[in-house]
N, C-alpha and C positions, 0 to 999 in steps of 0.2 A: 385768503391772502397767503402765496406762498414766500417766505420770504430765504435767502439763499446766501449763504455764509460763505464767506473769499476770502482768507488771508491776503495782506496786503501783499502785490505783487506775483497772486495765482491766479489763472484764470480760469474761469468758472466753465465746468464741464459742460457737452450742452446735454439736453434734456433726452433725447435719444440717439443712439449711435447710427452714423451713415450705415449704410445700407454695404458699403466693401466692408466697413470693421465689421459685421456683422456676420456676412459670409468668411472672413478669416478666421473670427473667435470659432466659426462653428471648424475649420478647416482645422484649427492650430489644438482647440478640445479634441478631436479625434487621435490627430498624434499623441496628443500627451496621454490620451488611453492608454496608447502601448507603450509607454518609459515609465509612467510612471508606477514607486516600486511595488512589489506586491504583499498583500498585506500577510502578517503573521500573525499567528495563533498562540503564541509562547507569553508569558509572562507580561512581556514589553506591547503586546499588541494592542489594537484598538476593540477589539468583538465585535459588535452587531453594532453601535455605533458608528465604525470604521466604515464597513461595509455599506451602511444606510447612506453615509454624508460623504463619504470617498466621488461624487459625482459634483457635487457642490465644488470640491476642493479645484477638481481639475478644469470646472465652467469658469471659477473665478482667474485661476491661471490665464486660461485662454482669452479670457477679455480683458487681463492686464496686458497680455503679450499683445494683445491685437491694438490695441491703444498706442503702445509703444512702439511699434514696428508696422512698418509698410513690406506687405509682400511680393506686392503687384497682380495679387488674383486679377484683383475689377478691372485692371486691364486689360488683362490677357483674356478675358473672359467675354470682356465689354459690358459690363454690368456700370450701369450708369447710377452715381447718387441720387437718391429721390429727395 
């Protein structure tokens, strides 16, 4: 029994992402490869932590930004939602 928690007034994400957010996340992760900063070695830095989970950081960016924003890839592409 899976049962699925909604704040009154949100609506409940669906279970997997269409098939354009999914080709954007991977479109929008790539960018964010090269902006985002690089990591440091100095005092302030993250070490081997940084570097392990730095790929996490930027998949999750990109499927928040893909959620958020239409690009119009699966248009232009003609990539149809399954």
């Amino acid at each position: 029994m899976k049962i699925e928690f909604s704040p009154a007034g949100m609506p409940v994400a669906p279970a997997r992402p269409a098939a354009g957010d999914s080709l954007e996340a991977a479109f929008l992760g790539e960018m964010l490869k090269l902006v985002m900063p690089v990591m440091s070695d100095g005092a302030f830095g993250g070490g081997a932590g940084e570097s392990h989970f730095a790929s996490f950081l930027v998949e999750a960016h990109a499927d928040a930004l893909a959620r958020r924003l239409d690009l119009g890839l699966t248009q232009r592409m003609g990539v149809q939602d399954a």
